[in-house]
Each structure stands twice: as structure tokens, then as C-alpha cells.
C-alpha positions in Angstrom: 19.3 4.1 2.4 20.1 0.6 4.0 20.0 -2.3 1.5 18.2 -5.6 2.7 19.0 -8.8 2.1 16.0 -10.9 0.6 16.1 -13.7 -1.2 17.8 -13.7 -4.9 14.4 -15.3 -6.7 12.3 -12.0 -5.6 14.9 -10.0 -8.0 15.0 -9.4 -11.7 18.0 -9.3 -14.3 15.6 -7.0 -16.4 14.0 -5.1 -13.8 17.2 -4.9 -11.6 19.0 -3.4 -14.1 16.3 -0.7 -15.1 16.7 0.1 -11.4 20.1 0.3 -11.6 20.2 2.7 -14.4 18.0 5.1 -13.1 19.7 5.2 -9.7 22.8 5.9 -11.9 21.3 9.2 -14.0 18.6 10.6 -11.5 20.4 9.7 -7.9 18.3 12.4 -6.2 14.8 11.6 -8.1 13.7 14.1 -9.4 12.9 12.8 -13.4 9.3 11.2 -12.5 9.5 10.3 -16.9 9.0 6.7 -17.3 11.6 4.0 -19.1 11.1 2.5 -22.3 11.9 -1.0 -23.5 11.5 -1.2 -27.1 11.3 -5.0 -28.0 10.1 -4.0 -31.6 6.6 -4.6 -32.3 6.1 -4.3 -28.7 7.2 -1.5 -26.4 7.2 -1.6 -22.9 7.2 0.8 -20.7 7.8 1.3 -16.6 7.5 3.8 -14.1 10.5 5.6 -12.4 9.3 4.1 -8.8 7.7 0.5 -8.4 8.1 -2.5 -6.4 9.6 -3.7 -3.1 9.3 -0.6 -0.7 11.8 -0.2 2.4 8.9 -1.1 4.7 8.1 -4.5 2.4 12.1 -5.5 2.2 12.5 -4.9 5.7 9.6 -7.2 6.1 10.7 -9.8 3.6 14.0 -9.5 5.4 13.2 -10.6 9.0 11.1 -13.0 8.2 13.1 -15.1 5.8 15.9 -14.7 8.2 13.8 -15.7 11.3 13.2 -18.8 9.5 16.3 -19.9 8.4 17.8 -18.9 12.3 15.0 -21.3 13.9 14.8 -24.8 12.2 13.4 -26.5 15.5 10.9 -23.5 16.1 7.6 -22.5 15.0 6.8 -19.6 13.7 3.9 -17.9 13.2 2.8 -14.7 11.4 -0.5 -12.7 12.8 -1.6 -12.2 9.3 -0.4 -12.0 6.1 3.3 -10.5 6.2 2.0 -8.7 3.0 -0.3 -8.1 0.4 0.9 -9.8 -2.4 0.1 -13.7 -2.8 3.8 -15.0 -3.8 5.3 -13.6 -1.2 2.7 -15.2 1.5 2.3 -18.5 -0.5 6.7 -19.0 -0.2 6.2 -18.3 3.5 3.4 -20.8 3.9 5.5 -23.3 1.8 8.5 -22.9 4.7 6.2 -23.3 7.9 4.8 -20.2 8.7 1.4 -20.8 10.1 -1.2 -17.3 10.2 -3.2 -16.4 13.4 -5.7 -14.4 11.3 -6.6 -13.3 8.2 -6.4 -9.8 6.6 -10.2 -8.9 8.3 -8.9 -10.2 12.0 -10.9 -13.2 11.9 -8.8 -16.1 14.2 -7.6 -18.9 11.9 -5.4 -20.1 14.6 -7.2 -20.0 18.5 -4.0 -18.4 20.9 -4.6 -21.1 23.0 -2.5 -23.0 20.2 0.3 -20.8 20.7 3.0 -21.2 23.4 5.4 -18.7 24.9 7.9 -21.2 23.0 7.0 -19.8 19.8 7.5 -16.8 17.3 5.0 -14.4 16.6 6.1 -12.1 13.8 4.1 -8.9 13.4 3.2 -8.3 9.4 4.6 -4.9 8.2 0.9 -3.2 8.6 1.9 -3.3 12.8 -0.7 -4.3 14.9 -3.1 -3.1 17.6 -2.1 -2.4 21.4 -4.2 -5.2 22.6 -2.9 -7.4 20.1 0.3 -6.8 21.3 -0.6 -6.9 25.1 -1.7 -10.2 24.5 1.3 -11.2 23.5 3.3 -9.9 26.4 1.3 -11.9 28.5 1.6 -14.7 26.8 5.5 -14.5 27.2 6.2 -14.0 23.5 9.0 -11.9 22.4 7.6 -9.0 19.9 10.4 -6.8 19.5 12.7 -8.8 17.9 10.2 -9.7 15.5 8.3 -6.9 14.9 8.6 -6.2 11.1 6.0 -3.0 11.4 6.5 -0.3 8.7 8.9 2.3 10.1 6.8 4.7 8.2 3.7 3.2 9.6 5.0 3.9 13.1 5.7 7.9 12.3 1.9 8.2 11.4 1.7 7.0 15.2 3.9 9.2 16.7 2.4 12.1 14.8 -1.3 10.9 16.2 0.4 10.7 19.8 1.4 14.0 19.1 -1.5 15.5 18.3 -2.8 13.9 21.4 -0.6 15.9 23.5 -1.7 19.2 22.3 -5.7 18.1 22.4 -5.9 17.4 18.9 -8.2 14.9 18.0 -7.2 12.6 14.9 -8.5 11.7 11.8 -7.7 8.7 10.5 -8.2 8.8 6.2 -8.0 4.9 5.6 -9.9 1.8 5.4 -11.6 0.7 8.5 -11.1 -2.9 7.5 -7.1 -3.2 6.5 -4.7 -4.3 9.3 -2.6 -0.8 9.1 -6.0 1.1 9.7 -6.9 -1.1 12.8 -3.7 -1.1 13.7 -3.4 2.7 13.2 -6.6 3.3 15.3 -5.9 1.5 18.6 -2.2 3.4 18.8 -4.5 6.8 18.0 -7.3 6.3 20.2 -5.3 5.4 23.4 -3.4 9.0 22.9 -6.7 11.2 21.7 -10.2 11.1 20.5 -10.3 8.9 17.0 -12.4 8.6 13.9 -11.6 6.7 10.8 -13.0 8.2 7.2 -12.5 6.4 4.0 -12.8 9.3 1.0 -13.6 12.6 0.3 -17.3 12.0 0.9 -17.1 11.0 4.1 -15.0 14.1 5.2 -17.6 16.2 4.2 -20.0 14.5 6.2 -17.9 14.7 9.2 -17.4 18.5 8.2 -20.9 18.7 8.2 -21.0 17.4 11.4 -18.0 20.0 12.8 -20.5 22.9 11.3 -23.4 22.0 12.8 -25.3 20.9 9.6 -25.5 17.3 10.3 -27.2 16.0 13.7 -24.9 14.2 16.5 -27.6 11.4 16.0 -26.5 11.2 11.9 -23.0 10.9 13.2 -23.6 8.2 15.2 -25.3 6.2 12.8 -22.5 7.3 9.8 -19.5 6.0 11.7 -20.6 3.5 14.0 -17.7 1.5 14.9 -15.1 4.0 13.6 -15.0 6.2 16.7 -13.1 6.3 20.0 -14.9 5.7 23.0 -17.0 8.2 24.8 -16.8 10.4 21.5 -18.2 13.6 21.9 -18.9 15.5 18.8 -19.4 18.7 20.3 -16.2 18.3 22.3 -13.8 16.5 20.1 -13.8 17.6 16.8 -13.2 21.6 17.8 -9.5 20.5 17.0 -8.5 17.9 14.5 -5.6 16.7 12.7 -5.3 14.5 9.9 -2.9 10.8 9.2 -3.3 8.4 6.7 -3.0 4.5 6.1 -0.2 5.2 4.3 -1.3 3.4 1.4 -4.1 5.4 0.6 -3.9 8.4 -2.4 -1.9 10.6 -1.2 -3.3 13.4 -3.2 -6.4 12.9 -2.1 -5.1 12.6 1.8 -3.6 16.0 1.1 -7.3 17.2 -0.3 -8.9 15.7 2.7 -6.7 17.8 4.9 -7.0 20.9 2.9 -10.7 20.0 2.9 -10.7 19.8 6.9 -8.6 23.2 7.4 -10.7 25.0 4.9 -13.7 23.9 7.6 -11.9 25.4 10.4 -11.4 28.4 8.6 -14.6 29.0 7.6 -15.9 28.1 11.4 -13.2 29.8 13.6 -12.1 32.0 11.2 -8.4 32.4 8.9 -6.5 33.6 11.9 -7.6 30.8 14.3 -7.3 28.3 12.1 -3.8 26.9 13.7 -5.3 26.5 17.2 -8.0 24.0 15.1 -6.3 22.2 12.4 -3.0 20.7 12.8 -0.8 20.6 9.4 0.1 16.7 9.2 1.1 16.4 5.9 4.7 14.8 6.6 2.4 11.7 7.4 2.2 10.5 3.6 4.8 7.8 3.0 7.6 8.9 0.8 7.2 5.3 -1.5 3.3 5.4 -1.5 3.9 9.1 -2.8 6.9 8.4 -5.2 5.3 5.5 -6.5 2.0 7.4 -7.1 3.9 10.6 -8.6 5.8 8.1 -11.0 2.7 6.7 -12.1 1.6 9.8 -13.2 4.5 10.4 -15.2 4.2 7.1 -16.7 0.8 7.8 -18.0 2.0 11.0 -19.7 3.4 8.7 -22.5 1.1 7.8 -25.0 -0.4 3.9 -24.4 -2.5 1.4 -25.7 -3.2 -0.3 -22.2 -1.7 -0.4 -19.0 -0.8 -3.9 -16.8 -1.0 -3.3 -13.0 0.7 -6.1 -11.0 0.0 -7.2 -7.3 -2.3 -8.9 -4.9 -5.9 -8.1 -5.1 -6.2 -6.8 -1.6 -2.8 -4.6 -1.8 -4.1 -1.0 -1.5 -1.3 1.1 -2.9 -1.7 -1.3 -5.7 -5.5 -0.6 -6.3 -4.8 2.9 -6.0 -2.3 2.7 -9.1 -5.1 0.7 -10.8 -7.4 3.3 -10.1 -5.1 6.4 -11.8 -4.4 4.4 -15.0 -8.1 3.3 -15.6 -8.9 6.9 -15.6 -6.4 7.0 -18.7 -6.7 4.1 -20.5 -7.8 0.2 -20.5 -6.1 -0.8 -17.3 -5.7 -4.5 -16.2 -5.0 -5.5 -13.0 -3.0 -9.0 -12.7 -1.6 -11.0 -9.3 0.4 -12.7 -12.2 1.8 -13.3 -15.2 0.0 -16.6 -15.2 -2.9 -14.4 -15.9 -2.4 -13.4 -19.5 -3.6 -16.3 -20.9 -3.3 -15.2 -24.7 -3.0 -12.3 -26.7 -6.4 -12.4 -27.1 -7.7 -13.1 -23.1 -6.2 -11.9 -20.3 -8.1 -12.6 -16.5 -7.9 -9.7 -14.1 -9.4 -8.0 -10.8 -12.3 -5.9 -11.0 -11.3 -3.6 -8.0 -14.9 -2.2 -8.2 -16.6 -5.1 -7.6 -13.8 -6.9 -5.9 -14.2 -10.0 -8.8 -11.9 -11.4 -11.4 -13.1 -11.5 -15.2 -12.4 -12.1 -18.6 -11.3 -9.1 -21.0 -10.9 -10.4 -25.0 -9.8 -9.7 -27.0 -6.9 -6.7 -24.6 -4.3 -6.0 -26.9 -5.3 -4.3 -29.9 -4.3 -5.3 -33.5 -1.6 -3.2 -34.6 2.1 -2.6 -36.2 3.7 -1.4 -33.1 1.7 -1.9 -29.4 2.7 0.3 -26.4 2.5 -1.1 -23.2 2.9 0.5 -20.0 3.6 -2.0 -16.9 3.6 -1.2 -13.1 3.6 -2.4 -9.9 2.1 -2.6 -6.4 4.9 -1.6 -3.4 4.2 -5.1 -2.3 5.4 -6.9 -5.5 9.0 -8.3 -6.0 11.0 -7.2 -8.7 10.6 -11.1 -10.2 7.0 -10.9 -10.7 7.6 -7.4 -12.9 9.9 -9.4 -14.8 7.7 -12.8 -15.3 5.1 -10.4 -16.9 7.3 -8.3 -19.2 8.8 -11.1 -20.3 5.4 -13.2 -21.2 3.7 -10.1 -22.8 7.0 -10.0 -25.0 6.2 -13.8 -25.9 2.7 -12.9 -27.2 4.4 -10.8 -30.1 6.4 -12.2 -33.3 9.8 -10.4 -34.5 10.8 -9.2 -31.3 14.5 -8.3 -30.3 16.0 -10.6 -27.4 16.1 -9.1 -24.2 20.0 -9.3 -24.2 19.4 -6.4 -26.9 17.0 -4.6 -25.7 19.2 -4.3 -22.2 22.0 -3.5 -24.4 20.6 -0.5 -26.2 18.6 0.7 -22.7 22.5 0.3 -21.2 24.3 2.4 -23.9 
């Protein structure tokens, strides 16, 4: 896989090496176990998969380098490049300027922008009209376009399904750039819904069986449908993508969910000329790094740290699977941990931060698991492994520690 080149303070002597070790042993990644750091009366430990995504350091990559090619330019991002507040913040601090924030609202009007200008497009892509706009306004997209490569195969799979009069369901959330984004390039192929869980699906599947009225539906997912949507018409065939940040297990359920519908209503051998398999839609880091957090909760904890911005969705999702385990706190930064008694952290369920003390419990030997959104550098990881270390007495160096892990 290609190697980027972002800057050195995003990466981690501890981290990088843990990476580099498990490159070394599993090459083909197929151990999902997790990796222990034993500082003594601490041990820590991490997930095979974490971090910096190719879609993320291809992201970091052209925009630090557009930056540092265009000293007498201004440069402008349509949102945040990505979810994670350090990495948006340093951008800020070097002159990027954002035209709206993560809901679409305009921070900047366009009428500030000139065809002089760069206009990066954040990793999530962006709509068709978005982009339009831009064309018109002389601004060059392409060579600035940071857009997910894996965001623009759930595209081509919609367009796809388009072509063979499929109409597409969207599992994502209605409000986040990718799903927007993901939305315009779907509707302008075929017919377009966006659902958000499992719940929803069955409603729609109520609504393919005849159970739930076309008035309901209407009224269920108002501005989350394609023009002129005909329920009668358009949901006869269906095929499923994902903001490829969501679960993916429960993407895969809302698929399975979807065929079993068609199966039951057209029957087990008509089922392909209803539901289209779309499963190669789930992106392979989202996937990896939700597989390896499952693997990391198979060792025995006392809590669990997640790292990452508040509004990152893979990184709420990882939340999400270690709370069903264990305590789980969710941290943008190491800055966070204020003691070993108090530690401040996001609520993801009521989208507030609060106050947990005392979080670490009183005991000989404390084990910690520690992961990471796909949106947080390798230096954060670090920053927090290395101040939960801090909070303990009689711990080994890290030069040790790396030592022994090395052996």
C-alpha cells in the first residue's frame, strides 16, 4: 500500500514501533489479538488496527503539501478536512480558512471566494452541486480533491445499481458530510433513501410489504428521499451502501435484513432480480479497525480509553462496542485525564462532556485497554499512553517496556 508523507509530529516513537512490529509478524493480518505494554503496575494494551487510515493520510497529505506549495495563495477547506480537532486546529493555525461547518451551514459566503483561490475538498467528498458550483466559479477541484478513495467506490457501486434499476439505500447519518455527499452522487444515478439503524430498516421494510402506509413514509423520512420518490415503484428493487464509517456489522445486518424482505415478498428464487448483494461497500479500515476492537476486548480490562474527536463516527462506533464491555471513556485528548482520580469525557449518548471520578480503580496491577478513532494521528495515541503511565508510581521506562515488546 502507498506510504504518505505527513508531517513527523502526527507520528509516535511508541506507537510507530508497535506498528512496526506487528507489520513484521502478521504481514497479511490475520491475528486480530491485541498488543500489550506492560509498564508494571500499569498495563496497556492496543488494538491490532487503529489510527491514521489511507483515506485520512491521503488527506493529511495534500493538504499540508498544498500549503507549503502556495505561500502567496489562499486556501480554503469546505469543511473540516477531518474529524479530529488537532488535525483541523494545525490547519487553522497555517491559513486554512473553512466555507462551512460539519452540518453545511456557510461560515464563509462564496461571494468571498475568487477563482484565484484553493478550494480543497475534505476527505468525506462532497455533493454534485457543491462541486458544480465550484466549476463555475473557475476553481480547480481535481487537483485538490482529497475525497476518500473508498468513499468514491460506495459511489460507483450506487451508480451501478442505478444502471440496472436498482434503487439505493443509503445506511448512514443524514447529517455527516460523507452521507450528504453520498446522497447527491446516489440520487442523480437512481431513486435514494438514507436510513440511520436497524429500526429504521424495518420501517422501510414495512413500508416494501405493504404494512406501513405511503403517507407514514412520507412523514418517517422526509428530507431523506430522492425526488419524485415513489414507494410503490422504487423500492421493488433495492441495494444497500454505507457511510463507510458506520458499523459494519450492523450494515451487513441491514442488508441481510433487506434481502430477507425480498425473500419473504418475491420469494427465495427471485430474490436476485430484488436485492442487490453490495457488501464489498464496507471500508476495509472501518472494518479492520472494528474487527481489531473486538479482539482487543477479548482481553480481560479494567476500563477502556477511546481517543478522537467528538463528531468522528468510526470513533463513536468503537466507543460504542467497548461500553457494551466495560467502563469506556471517550477522550479528544490526553489533556483530558485530569488525575487518577477525574478524567472528562464525551457522552456520545447525549452528545455532552462530563466528569467520571473517581475512573481508575484502586488496585496492584490496572489493565488498560487504549484505542483510536481512524481520524486520530499516531501522536495523540502516544500523548495518552504516555500520561496514563504518569498517573501510576514504580513504573518501568518506556525505553524498557519497548525493549522487552521488541525482543
Amino acid at each position: 500500500m502507498k506510504q504518505f508523507d505527513i508531517p513527523e509530529f502526527y507520528r509516535s516513537p511508541i506507537i510507530g514501533q508497535v506498528k512496526k512490529i506487528r507489520k513484521e509478524t502478521d504481514p497479511r493480518k490475520q491475528d486480530f489479538s491485541p498488543f500489550g505494554l506492560d509498564f508494571g503496575s500499569v498495563q496497556i494494551f492496543v488494538p491490532r488496527h487503529f489510527g491514521f487510515c489511507y483515506g485520512v493520510e491521503n488527506a493529511v497529505e495534500i493538504a499540508y503539501r498544498t500549503v507549503e506549495e502556495n505561500p502567496d495563495k489562499r486556501v480554503f477547506l469546505l469543511s473540516e478536512m477531518i474529524h479530529n480537532p488537532l488535525v483541523n486546529d494545525d490547519l487553522q493555525s497555517r491559513g486554512i480558512r473553512f466555507i462551512m461547518n460539519t452540518s453545511g451551514e456557510q461560515l464563509i459566503p462564496w461571494e468571498e471566494i475568487t477563482a484565484k483561490d484553493i478550494v480543497l475538498i475534505p476527505a468525506f467528498g462532497t455533493t454534485i452541486e457543491i462541486e458544480e458550483r465550484l466549476k463555475k466559479m473557475g476553481i480547480e477541484t481535481e487537483k485538490y480533491d482529497t475525497t476518500c478513495p473508498f468513499v468514491e467506490k460506495v459511489w460507483k457501486t450506487s451508480a451501478k445499481l442505478g444502471q440496472k434499476d436498482y434503487t439505493v439505500i443509503i445506511h448512514g447519518k443524514a447529517n455527516h458530510e460523507e452521507t450528504r455527499a453520498t446522497f447527491s452522487h446516489s440520487k442523480s444515478e437512481a431513486p435514494a433513501i438514507i436510513i440511520q439503524n436497524m429500526e429504521e430498516a424495518q420501517k422501510l421494510a414495512g413500508v416494501i410489504k405493504g404494512e406501513v402506509s405511503h403517507e407514514e413514509f412520507y412523514t418517517l423520512f422526509a428530507a431523506r428521499f430522492s425526488e419524485n420518490f415513489d414507494p410503490s415503484r422504487d423500492l421493488q428493487k433495492v441495494g444497500v451502501v454505507n457511510q463507510t464509517t458506520m458499523l459494519a456489522s450492523e450494515t451487513q445486518d441491514i442488508a441481510d435484513y433487506f434481502r430477507q424482505t425480498m425473500v419473504d415478498k418475491y420469494g427465495k428464487d427471485q430474490v436476485r432480480q430484488h436485492f442487490a448483494d453490495t457488501r464489498d461497500t464496507l471500508c476495509y479500515a472501518t472494518n479492520d479497525n472494528q474487527r481489531a476492537t473486538y479482539g482487543l476486548l477479548e482481553q480481560d480490562a479494567d476500563l477502556a480509553i477511546v481517543i478522537g474527536g467528538y463528531n468522528s463516527s468510526n470513533t463513536t462506533h468503537l466507543a460504542e462496542l467497548c461500553e457494551e464491555k466495560l467502563p469506556t471513556y471517550f477522550i479528544n485528548s490526553e489533556r483530558k485525564i485530569e488525575s487518577k482520580h477525574a478524567i472528562q469525557h464525551f457522552n456520545f449518548h447525549t452528545k455532552q462532556e462530563q466528569t467520571t471520578s473517581p475512573f481508575i480503580p484502586d488496585k496492584e496491577k490496572v489493565k488498560l485497554l487504549v484505542t483510536a478513532g481512524a481520524s486520530c494521528p499516531d501522536s495523540l495515541v502516544d500523548k495518552v499512553i504516555q500520561h496514563l503511565v504518569s498517573l501510576f508510581e514504580h513504573t518501568k521506562p518506556i525505553e524498557e517496556v519497548m525493549k522487552e515488546a521488541l525482543a
